[in-house]
C-alpha positions, 0 to 999 in steps of 0.5 A: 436440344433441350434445356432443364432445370433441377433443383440446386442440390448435390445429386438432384432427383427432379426434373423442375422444368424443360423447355424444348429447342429446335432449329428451323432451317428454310430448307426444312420439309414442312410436315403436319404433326401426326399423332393419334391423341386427339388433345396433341393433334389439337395443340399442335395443329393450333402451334402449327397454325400460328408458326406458319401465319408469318415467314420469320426467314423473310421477315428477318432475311434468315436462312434459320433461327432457334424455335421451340417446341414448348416450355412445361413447369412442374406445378409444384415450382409454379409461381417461382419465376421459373419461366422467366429463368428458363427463358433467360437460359436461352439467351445467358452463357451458363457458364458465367456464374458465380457461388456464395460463399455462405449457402453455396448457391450458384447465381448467373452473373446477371443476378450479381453484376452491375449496370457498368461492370461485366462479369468477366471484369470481377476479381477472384477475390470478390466472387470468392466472398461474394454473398447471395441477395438471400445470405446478404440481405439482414435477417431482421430490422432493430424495431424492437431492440429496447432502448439503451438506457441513460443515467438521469441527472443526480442533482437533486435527489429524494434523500436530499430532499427529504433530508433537508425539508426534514431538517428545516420543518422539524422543529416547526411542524408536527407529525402530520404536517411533515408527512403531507410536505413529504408526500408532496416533495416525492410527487414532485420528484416522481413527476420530474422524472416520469417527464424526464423519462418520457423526453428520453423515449421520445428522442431515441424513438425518433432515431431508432425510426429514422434509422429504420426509414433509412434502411428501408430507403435503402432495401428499396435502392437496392431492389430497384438497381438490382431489377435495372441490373438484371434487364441491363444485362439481359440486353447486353448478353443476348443468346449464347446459344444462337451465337454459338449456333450462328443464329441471328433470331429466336421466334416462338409460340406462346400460347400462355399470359404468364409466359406471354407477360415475361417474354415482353419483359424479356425483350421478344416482340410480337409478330403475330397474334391470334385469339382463341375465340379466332383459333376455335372458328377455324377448328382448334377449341381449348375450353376454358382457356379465355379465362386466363389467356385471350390469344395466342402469340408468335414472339421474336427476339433480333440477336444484334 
């Protein structure tokens, strides 16, 4: 029993990722893995080993309980929380999804519900126009949208000015005298408006930045309920797959930090762990493995 994961096309050529599954029943024979490469015999004697530290049908008071045999990513999708998906389709109804209408994409249920509302209370005709977070989310902000100019005030004008400081000095100045009083009229005129522009810019850059804040604020809101959504969830839609196989616990090996690290966040627990410095005195030596990971964890998850 296996679960796979390929890309989300019509007729997908790759395997993106496989995780293993398998059902310990008490009754099993247990037999060392036998094999001639000395890197497998390695590997899963060191799996083997700490499979075997602790009685999960003891610990539990189970006669069986789904295990797995390892979970391998394609290193090219590496980094795309993959792991964490393949995980989360031991314990998701695959069946239970959704497609946005826009890129076609198909989302589980967990990605798209809320805290309050499971999947199967959504109407037709929400799922139907349902948009994915990718489809739905802006495609840009308006930081650089240019402000929307405003007519300035037409009260006083230059031509008006000009017309009456021409009309009252004529007869009184000469040539040069009009020019300088023209000169300074326009300078004020000018200065009036560059500080009348300048209030302008101020005010509606204060709102484009309030508006931006606000939409920021709101991003965030989101990300953090749709995080508070999908663990919600998580723990409410424990394992189909061991209910549909009247399993109670899922136990596994991870000899990974990455995988390690999204077990925990995905609510396993462990129930026993081992160094590697430990594992490599009683005969299993993986070198250059304790620069990334320090030991090796059996993990379970109670299905309630």
């Amino acid at each position: 029993m296996s679960i796979v994961c390929v890309e989300d096309v019509e007729n997908p050529k790759e395997i993106i990722s496989v995780n293993v599954l398998t059902v310990a029943d008490k009754n099993d024979k247990r037999e060392p893995f036998q094999t001639d490469d000395k890197v497998w015999g390695m590997l899963f004697g060191a799996v083997d080993f700490v499979c075997n530290a602790v009685d999960p049908f003891k610990m539990y008071g189970v006669d069986k309980y789904l295990s797995a045999l390892g979970l391998v990513v394609d290193p090219k999708w590496r980094g795309c929380a993959i792991g964490k998906e393949m995980l989360l389709a031991r314990q998701l109804n695959s069946i239970e999804f959704v497609i946005c209408h826009i890129c076609k994409k198909k989302y589980h249920h967990a990605c798209i519900n809320t805290t309050n509302i499971l999947f199967t209370d959504l109407s037709e005709q929400y799922k139907a126009t349902w948009s994915c977070p990718a489809c739905a989310r802006p495609k840009k902000d308006n930081t650089n949208t240019p402000v929307r100019g405003s007519p300035l005030p037409r009260e006083t004008t230059s031509e008006s000015i000009l017309t009456n400081a021409t009309s009252a000095v004529t007869s009184a100045v000469g040539p040069e005298a009009l020019r300088r009083i023209i000169r300074e009229e326009l300078n004020s005129v000018l200065d009036s408006f560059k500080i009348n522009i300048l209030e302008r810019l101020k005010s509606d850059t204060k709102q484009v930045i309030d508006q931006v804040s606000c939409i920021t604020a709101s991003l965030n809101f989101l990300e953090q309920k749709y995080e508070a959504t999908v663990t919600d969830l998580s723990e409410k839609t424990k394992v189909p797959i061991c209910k549909a196989l009247g399993l109670k616990v899922t136990v596994t090996v991870f000899t990974a930090g990455a995988s390690q690290a999204v077990a925990k966040k995905l609510g396993y627990k462990v129930i026993y762990e081992i160094t590697y410095k430990e594992l490599a005195e009683k005969g299993f030596v993986f070198p250059g493995i304790e620069e990334n990971t320090k030991s090796s964890m059996l993990m379970s998850m109670e299905i309630k």
